[in-house]
C-alpha positions in Angstrom: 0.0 0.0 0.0 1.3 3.3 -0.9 2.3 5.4 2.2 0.4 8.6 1.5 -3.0 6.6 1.4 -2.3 4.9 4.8 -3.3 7.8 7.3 -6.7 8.1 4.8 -6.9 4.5 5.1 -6.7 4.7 9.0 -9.0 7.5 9.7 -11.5 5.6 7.7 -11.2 2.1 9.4 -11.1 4.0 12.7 -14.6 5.4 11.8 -16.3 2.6 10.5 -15.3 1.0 14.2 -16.8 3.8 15.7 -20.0 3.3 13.4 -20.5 -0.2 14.7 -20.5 0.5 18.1 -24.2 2.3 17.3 -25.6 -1.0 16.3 -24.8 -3.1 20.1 -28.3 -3.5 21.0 -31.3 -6.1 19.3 -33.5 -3.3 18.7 -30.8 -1.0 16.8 -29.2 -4.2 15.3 -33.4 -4.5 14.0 -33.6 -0.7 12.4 -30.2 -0.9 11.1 -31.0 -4.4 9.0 -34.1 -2.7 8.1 -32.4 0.0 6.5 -29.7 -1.6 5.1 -32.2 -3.9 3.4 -34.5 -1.0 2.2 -32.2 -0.2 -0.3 -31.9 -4.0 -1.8 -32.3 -4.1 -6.1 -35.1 -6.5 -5.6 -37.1 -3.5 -3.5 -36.3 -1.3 -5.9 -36.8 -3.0 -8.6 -40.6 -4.5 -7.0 -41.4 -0.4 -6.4 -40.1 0.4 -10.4 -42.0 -2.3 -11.9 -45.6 -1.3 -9.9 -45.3 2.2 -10.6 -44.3 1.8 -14.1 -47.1 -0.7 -14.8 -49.9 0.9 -12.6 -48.5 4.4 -11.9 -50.3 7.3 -13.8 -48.2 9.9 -16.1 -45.8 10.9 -13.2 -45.8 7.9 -11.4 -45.3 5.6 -14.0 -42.1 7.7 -15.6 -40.6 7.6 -11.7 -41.1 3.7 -12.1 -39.4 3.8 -15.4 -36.4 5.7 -14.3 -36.1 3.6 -11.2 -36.2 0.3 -12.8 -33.1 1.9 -15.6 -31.0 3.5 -12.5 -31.2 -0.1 -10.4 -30.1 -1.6 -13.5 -27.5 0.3 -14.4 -26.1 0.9 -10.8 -26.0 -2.6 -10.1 -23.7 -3.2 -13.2 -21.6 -0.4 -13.0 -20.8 -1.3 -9.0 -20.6 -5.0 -10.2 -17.6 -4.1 -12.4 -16.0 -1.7 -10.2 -16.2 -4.3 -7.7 -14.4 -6.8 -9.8 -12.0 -4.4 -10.8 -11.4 -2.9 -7.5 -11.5 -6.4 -5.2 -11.5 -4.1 -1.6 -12.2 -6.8 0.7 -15.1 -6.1 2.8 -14.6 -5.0 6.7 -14.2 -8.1 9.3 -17.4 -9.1 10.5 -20.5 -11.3 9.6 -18.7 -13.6 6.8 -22.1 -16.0 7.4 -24.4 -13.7 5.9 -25.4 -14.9 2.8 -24.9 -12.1 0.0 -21.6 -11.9 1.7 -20.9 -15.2 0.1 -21.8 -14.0 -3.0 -20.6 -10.4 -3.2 -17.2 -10.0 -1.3 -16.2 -6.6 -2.3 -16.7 -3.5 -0.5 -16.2 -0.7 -3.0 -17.8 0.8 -3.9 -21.6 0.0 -1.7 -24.1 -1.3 -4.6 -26.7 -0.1 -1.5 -25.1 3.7 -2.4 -24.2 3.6 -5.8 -28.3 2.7 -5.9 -29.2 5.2 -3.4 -26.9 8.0 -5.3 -28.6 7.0 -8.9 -32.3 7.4 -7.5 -31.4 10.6 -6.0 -30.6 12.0 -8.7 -33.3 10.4 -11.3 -36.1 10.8 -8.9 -35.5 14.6 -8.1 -37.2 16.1 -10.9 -40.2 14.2 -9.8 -40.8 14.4 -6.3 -42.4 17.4 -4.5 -39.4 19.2 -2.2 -40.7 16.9 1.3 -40.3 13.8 -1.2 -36.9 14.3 -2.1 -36.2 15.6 1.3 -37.3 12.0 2.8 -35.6 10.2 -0.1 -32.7 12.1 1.1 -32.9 11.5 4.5 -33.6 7.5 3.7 -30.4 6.8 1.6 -28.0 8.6 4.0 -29.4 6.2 6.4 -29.6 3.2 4.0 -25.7 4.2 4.0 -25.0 4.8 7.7 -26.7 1.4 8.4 -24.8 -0.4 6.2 -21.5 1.2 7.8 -22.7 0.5 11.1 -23.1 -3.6 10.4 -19.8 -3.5 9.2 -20.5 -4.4 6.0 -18.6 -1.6 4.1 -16.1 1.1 5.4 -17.4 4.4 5.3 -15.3 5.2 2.4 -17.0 2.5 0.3 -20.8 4.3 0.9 -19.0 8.5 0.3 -17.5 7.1 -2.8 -20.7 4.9 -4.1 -23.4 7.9 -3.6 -20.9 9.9 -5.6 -20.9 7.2 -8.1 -24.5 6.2 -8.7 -24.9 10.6 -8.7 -22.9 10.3 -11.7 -24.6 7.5 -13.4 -28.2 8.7 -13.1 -26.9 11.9 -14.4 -26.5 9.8 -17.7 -30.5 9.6 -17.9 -31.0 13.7 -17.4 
């Protein structure tokens, strides 16, 4: 590892500890699963597929859009995974999508969250986008706080899927 990413690399494992510690109890462990999971492709892509098929005008473009940005964010943090190979912060190695996706960077859960922020802001009203917001920094923050990614690997995945649902604007 190249020595002027080490103190970088530091500061962000030390925080990602720290994020953990807010997920001790059964109840927070609950909310933070919960969140983490609200931002699963199969969600998203259940939501995009009613709305596009039963939505009216608005609706049904919103479902549109979200099916294309789940798509497309899952392949482009697929690849950059491959590519990248940042193994995932010690934890729960028995969870099952674990097993199947062992790379950290960039979060597919943000990369998601960042393309549907972007897509879906010319359709909601300001206290939609202001929720959506406030969900997908938590769907981040949980996913931090299981120690399933590195707090790095959520920063640089919203910044990501920002950039690839600017691609359908």
């Amino acid at each position: 590892m190249n020595a002027r990413w080490q103190p970088w690399l530091e500061r962000d494992h030390a925080l990602t500890a720290r994020a953990t510690t807010l997920v001790r109890g059964p109840f927070t462990r609950a909310l933070a699963t919960g969140l983490a999971h609200s931002g699963d492709s199969l969600v998203w892509v259940f939501l995009g597929v009613v709305l596009w098929r039963f939505g009216l005008d608005a609706w049904a473009r919103a479902g549109e859009r979200i099916l294309l940005v789940t798509a497309v964010t899952w392949v482009v943090s697929t690849v950059l995974k491959y590519f990248i190979q940042r193994p995932r912060p010690p934890g729960e190695p028995a969870l099952f999508y674990l097993k199947i996706d062992q790379h950290a960077f960039p979060s597919g859960h943000a990369v998601r969250t960042g393309g549907l922020w972007v897509v879906l802001a010319g359709l909601l009203p300001f206290w939609g986008m202001a929720a959506l917001l406030l969900w997908g920094v938590c769907v981040g923050l949980s996913r931090v706080a299981l120690g399933l990614h590195y707090a790095s690997d959520v920063v640089g995945g919203w910044l990501i899927g920002a950039g690839a649902g600017l691609a359908f604007l």
